[in-house]
C-alpha positions in Angstrom: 0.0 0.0 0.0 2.9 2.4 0.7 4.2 1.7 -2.8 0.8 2.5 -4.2 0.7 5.8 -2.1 4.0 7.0 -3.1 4.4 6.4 -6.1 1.8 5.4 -8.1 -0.9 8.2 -6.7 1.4 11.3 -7.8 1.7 9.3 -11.1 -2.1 9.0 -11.5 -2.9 12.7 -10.1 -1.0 13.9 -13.5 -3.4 12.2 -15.6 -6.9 13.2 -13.4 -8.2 17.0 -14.3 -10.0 17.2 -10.7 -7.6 15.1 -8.4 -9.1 17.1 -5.4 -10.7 13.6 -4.2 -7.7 11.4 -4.7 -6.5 9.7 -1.6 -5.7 6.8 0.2 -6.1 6.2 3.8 -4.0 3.5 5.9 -6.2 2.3 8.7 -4.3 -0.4 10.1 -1.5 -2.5 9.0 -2.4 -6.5 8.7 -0.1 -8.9 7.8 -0.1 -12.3 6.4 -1.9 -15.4 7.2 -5.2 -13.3 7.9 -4.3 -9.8 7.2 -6.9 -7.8 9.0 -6.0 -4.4 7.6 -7.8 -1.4 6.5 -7.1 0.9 3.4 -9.5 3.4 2.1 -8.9 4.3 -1.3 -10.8 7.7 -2.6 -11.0 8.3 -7.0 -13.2 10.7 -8.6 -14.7 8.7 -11.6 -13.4 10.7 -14.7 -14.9 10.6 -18.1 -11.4 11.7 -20.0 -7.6 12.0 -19.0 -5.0 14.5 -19.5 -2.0 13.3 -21.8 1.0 13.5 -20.4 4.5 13.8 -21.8 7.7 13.0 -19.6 10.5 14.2 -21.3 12.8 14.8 -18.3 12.9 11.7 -16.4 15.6 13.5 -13.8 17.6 12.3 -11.3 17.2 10.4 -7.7 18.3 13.3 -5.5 16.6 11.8 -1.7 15.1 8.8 -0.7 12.4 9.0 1.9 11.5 5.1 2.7 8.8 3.2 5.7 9.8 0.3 8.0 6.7 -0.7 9.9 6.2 -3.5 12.5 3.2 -5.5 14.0 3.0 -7.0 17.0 6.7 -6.9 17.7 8.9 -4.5 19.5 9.4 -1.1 17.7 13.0 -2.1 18.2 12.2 -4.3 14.9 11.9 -1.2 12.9 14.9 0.4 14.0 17.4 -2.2 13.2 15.3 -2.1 9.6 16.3 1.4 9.0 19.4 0.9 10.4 20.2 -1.8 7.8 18.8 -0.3 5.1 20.2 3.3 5.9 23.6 1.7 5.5 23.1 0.3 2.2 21.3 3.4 0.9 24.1 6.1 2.2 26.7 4.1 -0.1 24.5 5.9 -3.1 22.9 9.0 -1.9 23.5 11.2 1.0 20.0 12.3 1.8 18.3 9.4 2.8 15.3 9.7 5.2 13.1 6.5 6.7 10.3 6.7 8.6 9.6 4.0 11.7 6.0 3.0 12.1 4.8 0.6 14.4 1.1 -0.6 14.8 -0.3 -3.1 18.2 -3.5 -3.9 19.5 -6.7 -3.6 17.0 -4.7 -1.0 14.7 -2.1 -4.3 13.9 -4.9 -6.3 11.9 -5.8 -10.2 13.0 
């Protein structure tokens, strides 16, 4: 879902004339075998699309990134960050991730 929010959305705003209704909403985390989370997804229905041209793809110039947990110790999240901050620095200096952790009813079944 974090994928989808990041990166697709922004993507998909370009091509939407009124994206003033355009969301989506993380409830709660679930995780496999039963899952048990809760994403809202908003789209206005849109009878055409704007073209879009991308003739600058650019450059990576920060990377912003989310390690969440469930039902473990937040501790779990840190040493993800931690790991992955180390790989990541070896490419870019500006990297930035975020620590979420979820428990109780917000972590899903």
């Amino acid at each position: 879902v974090d994928a989808i929010m990041h990166s697709s959305l922004p993507v998909l705003k370009r091509f939407i004339l009124n994206d003033e209704n355009l969301e989506i909403k993380i409830k709660g985390r679930g995780l496999p075998p039963e899952g048990g989370g809760e994403v809202v997804f908003r789209c206005p229905i849109v009878n055409t699309i704007r073209p879009v041209k991308c003739l600058d793809p650019g450059k990576i110039k920060r990377i912003r990134g989310y390690a969440y947990s469930v039902r473990v110790s937040p501790a779990m999240s840190s040493r993800m960050v931690d790991s992955a901050k180390g790989l990541l620095l070896k490419f870019l200096p500006d990297v930035y991730i975020y620590t979420d952790h979820y428990k109780g009813k917000l972590s899903g079944k």
